[in-house]
N, C-alpha and C positions, 0 to 999 in steps of 0.2 A: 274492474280488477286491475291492480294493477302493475302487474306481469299476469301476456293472455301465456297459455301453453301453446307450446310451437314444436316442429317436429323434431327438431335438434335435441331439444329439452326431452321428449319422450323418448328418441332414442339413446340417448346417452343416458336416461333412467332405467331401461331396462336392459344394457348392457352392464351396470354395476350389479342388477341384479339380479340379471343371469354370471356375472361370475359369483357373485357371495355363491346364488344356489348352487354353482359348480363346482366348488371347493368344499361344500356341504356335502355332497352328492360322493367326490373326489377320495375324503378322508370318511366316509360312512364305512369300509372296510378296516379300519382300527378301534372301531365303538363293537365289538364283539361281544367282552367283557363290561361285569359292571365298574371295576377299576378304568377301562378303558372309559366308559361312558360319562363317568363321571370325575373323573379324575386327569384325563386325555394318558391312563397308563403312566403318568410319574415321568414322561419322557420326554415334556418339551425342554428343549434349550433356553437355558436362561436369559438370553439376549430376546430372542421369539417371545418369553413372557414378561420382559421387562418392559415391551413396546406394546405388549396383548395387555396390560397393566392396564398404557395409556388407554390404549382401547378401550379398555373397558370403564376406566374415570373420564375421561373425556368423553361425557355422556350430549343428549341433547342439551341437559340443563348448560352445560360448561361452553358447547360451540355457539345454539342457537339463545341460551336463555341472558349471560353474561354479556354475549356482546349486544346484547339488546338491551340490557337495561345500561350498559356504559351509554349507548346511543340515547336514549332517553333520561340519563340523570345524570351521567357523566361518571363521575371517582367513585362513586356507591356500588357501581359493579365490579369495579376492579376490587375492590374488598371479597367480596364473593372468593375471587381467586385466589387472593391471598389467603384466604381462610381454608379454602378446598388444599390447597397444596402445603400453609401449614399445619395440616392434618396429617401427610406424612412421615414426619419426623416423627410421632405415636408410633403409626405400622413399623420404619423400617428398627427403631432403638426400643422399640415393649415385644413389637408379636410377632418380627417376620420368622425370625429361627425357632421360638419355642412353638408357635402353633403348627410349624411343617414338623414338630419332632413328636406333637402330641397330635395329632389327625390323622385322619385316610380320608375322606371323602367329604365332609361337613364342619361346619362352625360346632356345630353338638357334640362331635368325636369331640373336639378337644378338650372342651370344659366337662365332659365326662370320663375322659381320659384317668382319674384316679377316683373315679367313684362307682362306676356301673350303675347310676341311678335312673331310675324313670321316671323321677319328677325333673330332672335336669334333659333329658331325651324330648321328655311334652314341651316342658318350655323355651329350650334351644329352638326347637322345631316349629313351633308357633311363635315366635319373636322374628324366625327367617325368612318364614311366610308374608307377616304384616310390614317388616322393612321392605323387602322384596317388590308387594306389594304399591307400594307406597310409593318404592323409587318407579318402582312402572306407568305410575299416573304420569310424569310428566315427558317420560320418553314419549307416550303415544299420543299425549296432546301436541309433541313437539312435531310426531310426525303429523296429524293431520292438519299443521301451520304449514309444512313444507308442501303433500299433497296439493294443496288447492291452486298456487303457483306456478306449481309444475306442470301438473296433468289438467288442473282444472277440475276434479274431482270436490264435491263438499268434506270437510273434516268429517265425519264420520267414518265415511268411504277412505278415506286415508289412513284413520286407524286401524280399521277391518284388515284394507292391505297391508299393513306391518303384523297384525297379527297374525293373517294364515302365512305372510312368509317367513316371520319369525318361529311359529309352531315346524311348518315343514323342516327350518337348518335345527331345530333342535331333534324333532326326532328323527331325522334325517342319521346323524349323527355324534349329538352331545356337546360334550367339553372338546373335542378334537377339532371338528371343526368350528365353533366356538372362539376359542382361541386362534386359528389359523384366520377367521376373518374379521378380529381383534387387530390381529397384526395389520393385514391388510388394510383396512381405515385406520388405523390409529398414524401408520409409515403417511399414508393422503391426505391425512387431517391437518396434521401438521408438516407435508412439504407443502400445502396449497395453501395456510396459513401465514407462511412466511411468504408465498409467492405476493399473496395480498398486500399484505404487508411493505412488502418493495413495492410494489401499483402505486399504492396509500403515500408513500413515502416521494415519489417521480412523481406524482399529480401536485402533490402540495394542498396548498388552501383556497379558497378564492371565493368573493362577495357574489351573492347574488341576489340584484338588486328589485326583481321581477316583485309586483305587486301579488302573485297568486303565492310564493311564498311566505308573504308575513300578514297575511289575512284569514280569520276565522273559514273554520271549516264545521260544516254539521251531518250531522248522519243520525236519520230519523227512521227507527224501524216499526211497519205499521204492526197493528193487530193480525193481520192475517199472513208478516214474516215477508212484505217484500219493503225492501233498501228505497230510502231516499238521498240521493247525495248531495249536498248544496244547494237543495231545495229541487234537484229535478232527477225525476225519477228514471231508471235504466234500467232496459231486460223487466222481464215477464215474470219472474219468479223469485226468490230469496237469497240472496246470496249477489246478484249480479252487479249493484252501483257500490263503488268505491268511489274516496276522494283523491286527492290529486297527493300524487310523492310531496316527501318536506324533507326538507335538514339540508340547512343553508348557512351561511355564514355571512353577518350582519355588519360587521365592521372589522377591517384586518388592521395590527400595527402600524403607524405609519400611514395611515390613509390609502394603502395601496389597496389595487385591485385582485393583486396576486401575488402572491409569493414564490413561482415556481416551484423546482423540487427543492426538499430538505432533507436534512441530518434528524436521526430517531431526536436527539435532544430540541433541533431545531425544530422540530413539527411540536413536541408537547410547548416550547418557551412560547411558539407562535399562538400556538390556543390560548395559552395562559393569558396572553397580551389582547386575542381578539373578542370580538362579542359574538356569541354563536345562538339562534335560535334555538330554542327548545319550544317544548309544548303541553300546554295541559288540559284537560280531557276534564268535563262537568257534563253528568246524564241528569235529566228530568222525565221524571215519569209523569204522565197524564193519567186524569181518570178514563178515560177512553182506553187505556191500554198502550198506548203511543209513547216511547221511549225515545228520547232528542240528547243525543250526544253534541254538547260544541266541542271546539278541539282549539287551541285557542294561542296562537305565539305569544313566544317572550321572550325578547331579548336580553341575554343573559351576557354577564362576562365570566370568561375565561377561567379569573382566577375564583370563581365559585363552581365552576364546572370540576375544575380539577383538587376540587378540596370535597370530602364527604358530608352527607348531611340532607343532601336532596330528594331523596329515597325517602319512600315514607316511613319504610319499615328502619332506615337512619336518622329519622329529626331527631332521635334523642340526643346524636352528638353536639348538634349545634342550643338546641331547647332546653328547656329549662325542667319537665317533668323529669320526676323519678323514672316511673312507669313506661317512658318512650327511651330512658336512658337502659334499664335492665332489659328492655326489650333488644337494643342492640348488640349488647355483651352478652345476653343469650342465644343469639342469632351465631354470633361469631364462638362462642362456647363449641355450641353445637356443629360447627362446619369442622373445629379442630379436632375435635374431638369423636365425629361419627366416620371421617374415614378408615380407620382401622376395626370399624364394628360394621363393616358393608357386607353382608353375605357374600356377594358377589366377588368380591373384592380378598376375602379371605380363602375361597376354596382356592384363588387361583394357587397360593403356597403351595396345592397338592398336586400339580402340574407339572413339580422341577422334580429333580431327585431327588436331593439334597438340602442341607441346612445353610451349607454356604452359596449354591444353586439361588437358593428362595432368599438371601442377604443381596447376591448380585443381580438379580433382575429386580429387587423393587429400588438398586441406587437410579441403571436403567430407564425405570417407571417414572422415578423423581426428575432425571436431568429431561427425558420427552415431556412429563407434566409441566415441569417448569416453563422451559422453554415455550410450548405454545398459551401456559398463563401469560407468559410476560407480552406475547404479541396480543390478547385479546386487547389490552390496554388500546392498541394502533389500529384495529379492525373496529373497534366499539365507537372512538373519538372519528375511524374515516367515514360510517355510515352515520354518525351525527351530521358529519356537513357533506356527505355524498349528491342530495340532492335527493334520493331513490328512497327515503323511508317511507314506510307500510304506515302512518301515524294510529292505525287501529290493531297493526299486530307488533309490537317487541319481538317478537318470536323470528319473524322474518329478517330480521337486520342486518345480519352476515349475509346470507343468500343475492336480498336485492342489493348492496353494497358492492358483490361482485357483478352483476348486471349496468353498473353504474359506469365500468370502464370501456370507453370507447363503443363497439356495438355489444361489449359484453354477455352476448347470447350463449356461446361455447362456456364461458368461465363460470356462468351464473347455472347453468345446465349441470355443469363439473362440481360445483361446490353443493349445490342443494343434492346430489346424489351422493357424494362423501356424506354430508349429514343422516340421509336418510339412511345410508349404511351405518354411521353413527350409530343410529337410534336401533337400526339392526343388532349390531354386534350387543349396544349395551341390554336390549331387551334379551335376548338368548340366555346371556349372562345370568341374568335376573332369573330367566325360569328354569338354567337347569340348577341356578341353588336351592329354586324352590321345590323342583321333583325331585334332587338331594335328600331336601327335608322330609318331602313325603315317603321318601319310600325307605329308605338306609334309616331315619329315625323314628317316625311314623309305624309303619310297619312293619319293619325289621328288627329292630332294637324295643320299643317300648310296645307294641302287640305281641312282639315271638314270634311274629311269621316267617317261616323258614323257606326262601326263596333260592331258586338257578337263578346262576346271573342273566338267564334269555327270561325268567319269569320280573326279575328287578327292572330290566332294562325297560319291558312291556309295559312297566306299572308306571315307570318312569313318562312312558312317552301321552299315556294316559291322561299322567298328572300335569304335565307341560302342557296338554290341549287344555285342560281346565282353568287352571291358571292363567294362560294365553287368553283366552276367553272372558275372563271376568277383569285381565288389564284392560279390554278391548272397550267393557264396558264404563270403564273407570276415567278412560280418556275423554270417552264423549262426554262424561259427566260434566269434567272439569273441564271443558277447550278453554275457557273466557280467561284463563290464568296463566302468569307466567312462569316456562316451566323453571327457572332456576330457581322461583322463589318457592314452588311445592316440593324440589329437591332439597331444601331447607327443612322442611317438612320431615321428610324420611330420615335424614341427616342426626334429627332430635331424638327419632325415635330410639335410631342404631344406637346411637349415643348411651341415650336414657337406659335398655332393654340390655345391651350387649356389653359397653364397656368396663362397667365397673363389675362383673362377672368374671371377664379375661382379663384384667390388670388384676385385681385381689387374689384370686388364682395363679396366680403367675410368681405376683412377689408376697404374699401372707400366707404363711403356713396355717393357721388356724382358719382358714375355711374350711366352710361344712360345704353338703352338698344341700342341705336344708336351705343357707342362706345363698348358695349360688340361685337356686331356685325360684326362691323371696327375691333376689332383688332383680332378677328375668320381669317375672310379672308384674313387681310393682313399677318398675320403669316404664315398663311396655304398657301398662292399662293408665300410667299418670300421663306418659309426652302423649298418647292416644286421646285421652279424653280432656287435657288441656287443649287439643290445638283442633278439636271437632265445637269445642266448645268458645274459641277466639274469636275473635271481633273480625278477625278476614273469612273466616270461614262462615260467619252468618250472611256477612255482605255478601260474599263473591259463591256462593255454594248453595245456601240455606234463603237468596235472597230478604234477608231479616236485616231490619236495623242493627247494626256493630255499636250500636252504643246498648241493647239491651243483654252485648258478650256476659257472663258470671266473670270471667278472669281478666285481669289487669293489662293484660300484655299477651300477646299472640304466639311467640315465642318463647315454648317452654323451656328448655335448656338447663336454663340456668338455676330451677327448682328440681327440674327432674331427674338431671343426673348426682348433680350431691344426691338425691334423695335414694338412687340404688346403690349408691357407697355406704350409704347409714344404714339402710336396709340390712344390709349382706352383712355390714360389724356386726350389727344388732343380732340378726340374727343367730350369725353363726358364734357370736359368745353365749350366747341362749343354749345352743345345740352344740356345743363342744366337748360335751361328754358323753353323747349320744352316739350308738354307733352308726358307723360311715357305711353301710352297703344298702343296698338298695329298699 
């Protein structure tokens, strides 16, 4: 392994996570009501939710999953970023004022806000579910990456832990505390990320000339699940032999051996100029069951590191197919276009008081979001030639990168615990939009069941265990994956399902509630069963051949959403003389 757990590491873990629990615990006396529990009572401060914003977008995918694939492909993550943060400019100029003037507690309130329908209530409510869903597969995989470093725990066991401690801060106390430990990681996330950042920036660059880093590496795992590493085996059971750290730097400008420290410009001109190892990864399966991963250098330059294209899920910018090219501009479709259809991400409007409230904390949201997109660029490019990469986990890249400076034990301890509260805050997020759904839509509104808000809140806390539960089991499914790229995933779905419902709504008067509904489900069952049905998900999920995928391209986006636009026209000039109530 390679970072063992140490006691520094374990105490500095369960002191973040005994404060999340304590502010949990803290703020459980304003979750009384169901407006309180779901809503944090209308009365956070716009500043507090402009930073609970970041918190809540600045998920695993964004800390651990981006700067891991910058470190392993270079300019292809940084796109990610740019695509997550130009997503905003949607939320703050389409939805942030009209959907806090048309809601109280759900994405459903508000696209039902002039209808009273119950086919808009089912399918709000089930579209919030399966986003929800979706986006939680990669928080919990992201946590049981972090687990195993930390504590030494197997990924499973990591994700178990995020989920009973994410079920406890929900029903503990809701959107209240929720948000307050939003804030809390979100203010850590990004002062430790600039702290890196300067490290990254005082260390500089420098060759390292050692034969164990530009030499093939292998990892054989037997039939019976224990590890071979480089041909020799380690530890008794599965999980114990790792290969040696990578991410070195192969030739600097100038023939030098170092560069010292540099200027933010002068550290990208110097990659640009130097040759920096990368790595790629070939598995062979035996008929014996024996699975032989090589892992394999190559010396790269610079000026292909910091141009796009190296990502698999990007050969289409550089390539020649159609099919690898539609697949990229529906990747980036979908990242623009799914942040202002995030469940999570819309209840927080119902947090502020206000119209102008919910305008000021998502500029807030934007200048945090920004800000720490622009440093993953310098975090992503220091753990490529840090020296400390995981070559079998992306996931890890930020964490061991901190571990890289000096004895780095304190920082590396400090940062995988921001993450894991990361992955806290954002998972909470996720389920209490989802016990939202269940109980305020689900129940309340499309059954008729007439609840006290002590009967809401109980159902509430109910449905947060259940849903807690089946993320739990969603993680272990998928560990082997990277989480920014299954945040891509959910991204398509919001998109597909959500978007074109609350834009048509918003600015076309001739919506129905008919075609709000038609184009809920048809987005939601097409980005679903396109991307179950994708050449990554047979590979990396279904273990099947990706060449025997049905669809073209992995990435649905860019069929699915035009197609809940045409949908909802279509429909709703079909049903425009039909009346509008339920």
């Amino acid at each position: 392994m390679i970072h063992q757990p140490s006691v520094l590491s374990v105490a500095v873990f369960g002191l973040f996570v005994a404060l999340t629990l304590g502010m949990s615990f803290y703020f459980a006396r304003r979750s009384r009501s169901a407006q309180g529990y779901f809503a944090a009572g209308g009365n956070i401060h716009w500043f507090v939710n402009g930073v609970a914003f970041a918190g809540d977008y600045l998920s695993a995918a964004s800390f651990l999953g981006i700067c891991g694939m910058i470190a392993f492909y270079g300019y292809d993550g940084f796109l990610y970023s740019i695509g997550y943060l130009a997503g905003w400019i949607v939320a703050l100029f389409v939805v942030a004022e009209p959907l806090k003037r048309m809601g109280r507690y759900t994405f459903a309130d508000a696209l039902d806000s002039r209808f009273h329908s119950r086919g808009i209530k089912l399918s709000a409510a089930i579209s919030t579910l399966v986003v929800s869903v979706f986006y939680l597969i990669p928080q919990m995989v992201g946590a049981g990456a972090l687990i195993k470093p930390l504590l030494g725990f197997p990924h499973a066991v990591g994700v178990l832990l995020v989920g009973a401690t994410v079920i406890v801060i929900v029903v503990t106390a809701g959107m209240v505390s929720t948000t307050y430990v939003q804030f809390f990681k979100g203010s850590l996330l990004i002062l430790f990320t600039f702290l890196m950042t300067v490290l990254i920036l005082r260390r500089g660059l420098h060759v390292d000339d050692s034969t164990a880093s530009t030499t093939p590496q292998t990892l054989t795992l037997l039939p019976n699940g224990q590890r071979i590493a480089n041909g020799l085996p380690q530890g008794l059971g599965p999980g114990q032999a790792d290969l040696r750290p990578v991410g070195t730097v192969h030739r600097l400008p100038g023939g030098v051996q170092s560069t010292g420290p540099l200027g933010p410009l002068e550290f990208l001109a110097a990659i640009r100029e130097s040759e920096v190892v990368l790595w790629t990864a070939k598995t062979v399966k035996s008929d014996d069951g024996q699975s032989t991963t090589t892992y394999t250098p190559r010396p790269t330059p610079g000026t292909d590191i910091l141009r796009p294209g190296n990502l698999p899920a990007f050969r289409g910018i550089r390539g020649d197919r159609l099919s690898d090219k539609l697949n990229f501009v529906s990747l980036m479709l979908a990242l623009f276009c799914g942040t202002a259809s995030l469940p999570h991400i819309l209840i927080r409007y119902y947090t502020v008081k206000d119209q102008s409230a919910a305008r000021k904390s998502t500029v807030v949201g934007i200048a945090s979001i920004g800000g720490f997109y622009f440093l993953t660029l310098y975090l992503g490019l220091g753990a490529m030639t840090s020296g400390a990469l995981d070559v079998t986990n992306s996931n890890m890249a930020a964490p061991l990168l901190a571990k890289s400076f000096g004895d780095g034990e304190l920082l590396f301890a400090i940062i995988s615990a921001i993450a894991f509260t990361t992955v806290l805050g954002t998972v909470s997020g996720l389920i209490v939009a989802s016990a939202g759904a269940v109980v305020h839509d689900l129940l309340g509104s499309l059954l008729g069941k007439r609840m006290s808000d002590h009967e809401k809140i109980r159902s509430a806390k109910i449905a947060s265990i259940v849903v807690g539960v089946i993320a739990m089991g969603l993680g272990i499914a998928f560990q082997r994956m990277n989480v920014n790229y299954l945040v891509g995933w959910a991204f398509s779905v919001a998109a597909s399902a959500n978007l074109p419902a609350l834009v048509m709504l918003l600015f076309w008067p001739g919506t129905t509630r008919q075609g709000i509904t038609a184009a809920i489900v048809v987005g939601m069952v097409s980005s679903l069963s396109w991307i179950l049905l994708s050449a990554d998900t047979f590979a990396e999920v279904y273990g099947l051949d990706p060449a025997s995928s049905p669809v073209p391209f992995s990435q649905p986006g860019i069929v699915t959403i035009p197609l809940g636009f045409l949908v909802l026209v279509a429909v709703s000039l079909w049903t425009k003389s039909a009346p509008q109530a339920t």
